[in-house]
C-alpha positions, 0 to 999 in steps of 0.5 A: 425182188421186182415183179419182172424179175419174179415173172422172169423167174416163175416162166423159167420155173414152169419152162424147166417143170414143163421138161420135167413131165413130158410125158408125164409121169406123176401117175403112171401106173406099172405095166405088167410083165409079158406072161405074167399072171395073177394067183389067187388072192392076189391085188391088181394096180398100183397105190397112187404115191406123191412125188414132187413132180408136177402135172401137165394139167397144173403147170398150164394152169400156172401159166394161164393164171400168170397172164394175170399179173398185175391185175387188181384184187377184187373180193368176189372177182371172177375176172377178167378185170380183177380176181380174187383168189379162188375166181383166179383159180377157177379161171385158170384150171378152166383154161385147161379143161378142169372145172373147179367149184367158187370158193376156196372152201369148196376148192379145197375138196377136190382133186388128190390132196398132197403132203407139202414135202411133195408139193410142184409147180401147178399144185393148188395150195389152200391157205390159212387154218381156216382155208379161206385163201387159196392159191397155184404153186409156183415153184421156189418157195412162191404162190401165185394169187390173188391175195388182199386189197391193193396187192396185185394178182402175182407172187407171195412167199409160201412162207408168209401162209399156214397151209392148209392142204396142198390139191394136185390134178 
């Protein structure tokens, strides 16, 4: 498949994910019935359960890292000229107001960890047994990254990686 084609096939992806989610409701929480009241003994809340439904947070943070295509792996690279994989993550997230540690390593510790079956456009999937790879979701089966020495920032079959852990926000 050409890059256009994959670029084309990502923005309609996020387009259709973005309709999903407004308003989101990934981690919405029950309201309580008029009148009700609480016994003894009793919880409060709700457990949090992963659906495959991304978050608003993560589908921007898709479609900021997407303005990068094409731009050159670099290992260190924090951008704006060349990335690699956990800088252009970093970056992405910081578009949306979430500040994201270095390194994969340390990416890989935050946010809410989510089951592949659950995996959505926007979540931050760590790569390799020893997660030393990182990159964003999106969608169809693709991974939006900066992957290895002469290979563009753009998409790469999930199929091609062990997943480590998946991270949503």
């Amino acid at each position: 498949m050409h890059r256009h084609h994959r670029v084309a096939l990502w923005a309609a992806t996020a387009a259709c994910a973005a309709a999903l989610v407004a308003p989101s409701v990934a981690h919405a929480e029950p309201t309580p019935a008029a009148g009700s009241g609480s016994t003894s003994g009793s919880s409060s809340g709700s457990a949090f359960v992963p659906m495959p439904i991304p978050t608003p947070t993560g589908l921007a943070a898709l479609a900021a890292a997407a303005t990068q295509t094409g731009k050159p792996y670099l290992w260190g690279g924090v951008g704006p000229h060349a990335w690699d994989c956990s800088g252009l993550v970093q970056w992405a997230f910081r578009q949306v107001g979430v500040d994201l540690p270095r390194t994969t390593w340390e990416q890989a510790e935050v946010g809410t960890s989510i089951p592949l079956w659950a995996i959505a456009p926007g979540d931050i999937v760590v790569l390799h047994r020893d997660a030393s790879h990182i990159g964003i979701y999106a969608g169809f089966g693709q991974v939006f990254n900066a992957y290895g020495l002469g290979v563009p920032v753009g998409l790469t079959p999930l199929s091609n990686f062990h997943v480590y852990d998946i991270r949503r926000f």
